[in-house]
C-alpha positions in Angstrom: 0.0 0.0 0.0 2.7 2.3 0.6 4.8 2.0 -2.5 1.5 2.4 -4.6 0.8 5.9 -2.3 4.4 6.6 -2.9 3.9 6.1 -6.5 1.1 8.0 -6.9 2.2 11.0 -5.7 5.2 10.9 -7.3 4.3 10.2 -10.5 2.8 13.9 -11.3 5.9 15.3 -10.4 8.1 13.2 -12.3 6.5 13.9 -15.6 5.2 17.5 -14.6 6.5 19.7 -17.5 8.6 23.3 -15.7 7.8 26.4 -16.0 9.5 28.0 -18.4 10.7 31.2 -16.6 12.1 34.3 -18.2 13.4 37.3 -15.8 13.7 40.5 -17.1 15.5 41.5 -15.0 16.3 45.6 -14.3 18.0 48.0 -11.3 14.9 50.0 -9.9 13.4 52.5 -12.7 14.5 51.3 -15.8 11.8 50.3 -17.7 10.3 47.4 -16.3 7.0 48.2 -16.2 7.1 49.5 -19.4 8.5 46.6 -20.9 5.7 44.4 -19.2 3.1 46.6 -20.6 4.4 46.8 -24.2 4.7 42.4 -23.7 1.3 41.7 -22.4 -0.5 44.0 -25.7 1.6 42.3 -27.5 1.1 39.0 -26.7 -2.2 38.9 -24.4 -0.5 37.0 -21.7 -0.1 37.9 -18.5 3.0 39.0 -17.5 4.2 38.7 -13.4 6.7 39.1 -10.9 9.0 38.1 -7.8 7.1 41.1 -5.8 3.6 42.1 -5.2 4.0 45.7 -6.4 1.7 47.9 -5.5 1.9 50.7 -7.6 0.0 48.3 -10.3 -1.5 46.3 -7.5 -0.8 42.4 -8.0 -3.1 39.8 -6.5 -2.4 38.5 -3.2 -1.9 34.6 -3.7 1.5 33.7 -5.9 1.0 31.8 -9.0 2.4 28.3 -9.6 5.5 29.5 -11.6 6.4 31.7 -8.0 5.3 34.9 -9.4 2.5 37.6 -8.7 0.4 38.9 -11.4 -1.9 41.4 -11.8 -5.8 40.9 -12.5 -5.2 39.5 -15.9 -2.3 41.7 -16.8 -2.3 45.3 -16.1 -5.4 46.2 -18.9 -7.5 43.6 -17.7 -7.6 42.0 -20.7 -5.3 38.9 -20.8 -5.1 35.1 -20.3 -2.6 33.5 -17.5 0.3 31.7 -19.0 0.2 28.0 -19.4 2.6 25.9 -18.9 3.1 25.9 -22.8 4.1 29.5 -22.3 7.4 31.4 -21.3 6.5 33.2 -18.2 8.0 36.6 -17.8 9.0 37.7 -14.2 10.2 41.0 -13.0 13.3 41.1 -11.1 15.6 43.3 -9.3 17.6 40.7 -7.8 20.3 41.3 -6.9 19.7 44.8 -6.3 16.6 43.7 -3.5 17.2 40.5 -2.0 14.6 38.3 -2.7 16.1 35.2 -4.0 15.4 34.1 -7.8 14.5 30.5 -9.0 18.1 29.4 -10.7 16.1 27.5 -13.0 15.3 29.2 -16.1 15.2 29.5 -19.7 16.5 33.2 -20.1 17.5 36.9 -19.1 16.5 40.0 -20.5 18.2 43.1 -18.2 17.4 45.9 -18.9 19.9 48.9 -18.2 19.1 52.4 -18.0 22.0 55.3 -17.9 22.6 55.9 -14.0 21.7 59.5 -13.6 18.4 58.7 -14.9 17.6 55.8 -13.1 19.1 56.7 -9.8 17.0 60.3 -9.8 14.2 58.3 -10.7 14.3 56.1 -8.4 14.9 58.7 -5.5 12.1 61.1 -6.7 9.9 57.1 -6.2 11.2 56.4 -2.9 10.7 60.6 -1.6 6.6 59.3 -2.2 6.5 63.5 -2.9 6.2 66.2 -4.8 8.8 68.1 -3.0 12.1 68.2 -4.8 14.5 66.8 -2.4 17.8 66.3 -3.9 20.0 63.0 -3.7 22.6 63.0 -0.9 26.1 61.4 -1.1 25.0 58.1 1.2 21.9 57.3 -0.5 23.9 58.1 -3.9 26.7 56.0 -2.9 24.5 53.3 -2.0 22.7 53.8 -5.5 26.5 53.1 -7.2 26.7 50.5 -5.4 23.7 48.4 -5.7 23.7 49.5 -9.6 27.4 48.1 -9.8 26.5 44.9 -8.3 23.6 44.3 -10.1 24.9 44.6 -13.6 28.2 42.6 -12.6 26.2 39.7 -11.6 23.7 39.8 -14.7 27.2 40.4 -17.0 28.0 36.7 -15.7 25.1 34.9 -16.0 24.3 33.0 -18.9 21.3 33.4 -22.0 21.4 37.2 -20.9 19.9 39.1 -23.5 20.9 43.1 -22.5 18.8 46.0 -23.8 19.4 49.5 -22.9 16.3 51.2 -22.1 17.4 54.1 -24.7 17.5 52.0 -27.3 14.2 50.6 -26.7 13.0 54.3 -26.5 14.5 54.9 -29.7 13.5 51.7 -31.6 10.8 50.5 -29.9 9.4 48.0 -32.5 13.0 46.3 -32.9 14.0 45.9 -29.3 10.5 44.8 -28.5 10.6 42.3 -30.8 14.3 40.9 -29.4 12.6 40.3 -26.6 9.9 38.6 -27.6 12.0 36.3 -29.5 14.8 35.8 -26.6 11.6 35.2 -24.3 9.9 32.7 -26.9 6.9 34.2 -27.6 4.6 34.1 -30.4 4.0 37.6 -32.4 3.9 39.0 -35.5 4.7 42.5 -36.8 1.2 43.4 -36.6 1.3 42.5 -32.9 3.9 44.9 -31.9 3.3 47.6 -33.9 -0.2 47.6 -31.9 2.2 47.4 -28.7 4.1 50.2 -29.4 1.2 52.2 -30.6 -0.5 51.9 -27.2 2.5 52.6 -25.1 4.9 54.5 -26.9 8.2 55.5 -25.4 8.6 58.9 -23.4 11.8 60.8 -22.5 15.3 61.3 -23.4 18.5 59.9 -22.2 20.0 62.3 -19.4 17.0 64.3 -19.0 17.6 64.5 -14.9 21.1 65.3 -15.1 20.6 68.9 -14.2 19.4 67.8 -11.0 23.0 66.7 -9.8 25.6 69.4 -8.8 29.5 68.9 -10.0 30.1 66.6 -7.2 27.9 64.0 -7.7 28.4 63.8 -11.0 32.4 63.3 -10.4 31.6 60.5 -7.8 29.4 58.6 -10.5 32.2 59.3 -13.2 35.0 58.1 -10.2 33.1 54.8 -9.2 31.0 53.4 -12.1 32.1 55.0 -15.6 34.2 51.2 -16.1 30.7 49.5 -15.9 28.7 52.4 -17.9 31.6 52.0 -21.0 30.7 48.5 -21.1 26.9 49.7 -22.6 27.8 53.1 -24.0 27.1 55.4 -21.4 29.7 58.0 -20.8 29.5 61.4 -19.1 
C-alpha cells in the first residue's frame, strides 16, 4: 500500500513539464513596467513578478510559476500563462534580495544610464512632490547596488541586454528581441499595436541637471568602467 501511495504522488511530479521562466530582469526604474506593458498587448499574456507591487496592485496569492500577477495583466484583458508559455518575471535581484529561481530558460536586463535611473528612483522612494535632492549616502548606496547588479547579470548565462534608450529609440525592434529571446509568439502586426498603445517617453539624461558637479564626479570616479561597457559616458 505504501509503494502504490508513494507512486502516486510521485508520479505527477516526475512527468510534470517546468515552467519555463524568463526574468527580465532591471536596477529600480528602468523600464520594467514598461516593458511588461508593451509584452502583455503584445502578446495577451499575463506577465508577473518576484514582488507584489503595489503601484500596479498584484493579486495577493503567488502563482504556480512563484510569481505575482496582476488581475489578468495590467489592462484587464489577458489570459494567465500555461505551462506551454514562457512566463516573464520582473526582477531586481540582486539589487533587492529576494532570492530568484536558478532555473530558467533566459534573461532580458534591462539597463538604463545611472543619472536617470538613480534620480528616478529617488524622486519614487521621496513618495512626494517636493524636490528633495539625492545626498552622497543614498547616492553612494545607488552606485553601489547599480554596480552589483549589472556585474552579476554580466556573468550569467542566456542574458539578453537591452538598454532602455535603445528601446526608446526603436521601440518595435528591441520589442521584438525580446519577444524572441523570451519565446513568444508575435507577429509584426502584434507589436506595432504594442508600441502604438504605449509609446516611449523621454530622453536619455534628461535628470542630469538635477546633480551638482560633485555628484556627478563620484558617478564618473566609481562606475564610468561599468557604464563604457553599454555606452554610457558622461
Amino acid at each position: 500500500m505504501k509503494s502504490i501511495f508513494f507512486f502516486c504522488a510521485v508520479l505527477p511530479v516526475l512527468f510534470a513539464k517546468e515552467w519555463d521562466k524568463v526574468y527580465l530582469a532591471s536596477f529600480p526604474r528602468s523600464g520594467n513596467h514598461w516593458v511588461r506593458f508593451l509584452v502583455e498587448e503584445a502578446t495577451h499574456i499575463a506577465t508577473s513578478s518576484v514582488y507584489r507591487d503595489n503601484n500596479f496592485p498584484h493579486l495577493p496569492t503567488i502563482f504556480p510559476w512563484g510569481g505575482y500577477c496582476t488581475d489578468h495583466g495590467y489592462s484587464g484583458n489577458c489570459r494567465y500563462p500555461t505551462k506551454a508559455d514562457p512566463v516573464l518575471l520582473k526582477t531586481h535581484y540582486p539589487y533587492l534580495p529576494k532570492m530568484i529561481d536558478s532555473d530558467f530558460s533566459s534573461v532580458i536586463c534591462l539597463i538604463r544610464h545611472p543619472v536617470d535611473a538613480f534620480w528616478s528612483f529617488h524622486i519614487y522612494k521621496q513618495k512626494t512632490k517636493k524636490l528633495i535632492k539625492i545626498n552622497k549616502k543614498q547616492l553612494a548606496d545607488f552606485i553601489a547596488g547599480w554596480k552589483t547588479f549589472y556585474e552579476f547579470w554580466a556573468k550569467q548565462p542566456n542574458v539578453l541586454f537591452v538598454r532602455y534608450e535603445d528601446l526608446q529609440e526603436n521601440t518595435a525592434q528591441y520589442l521584438s528581441s525580446i519577444l524572441q529571446t523570451a519565446g513568444f509568439s508575435f507577429s509584426h502586426d502584434d507589436v506595432d499595436r504594442a508600441v502604438a498603445k504605449y509609446p516611449p517617453r523621454g530622453t536619455m539624461l534628461k535628470h542630469i541637471g538635477f546633480y551638482d558637479d560633485e555628484s556627478i564626479e563620484i558617478i564618473r570616479s566609481r562606475i564610468l568602467d561599468v557604464m563604457n561597457r553599454f555606452g554610457y559616458d558622461l
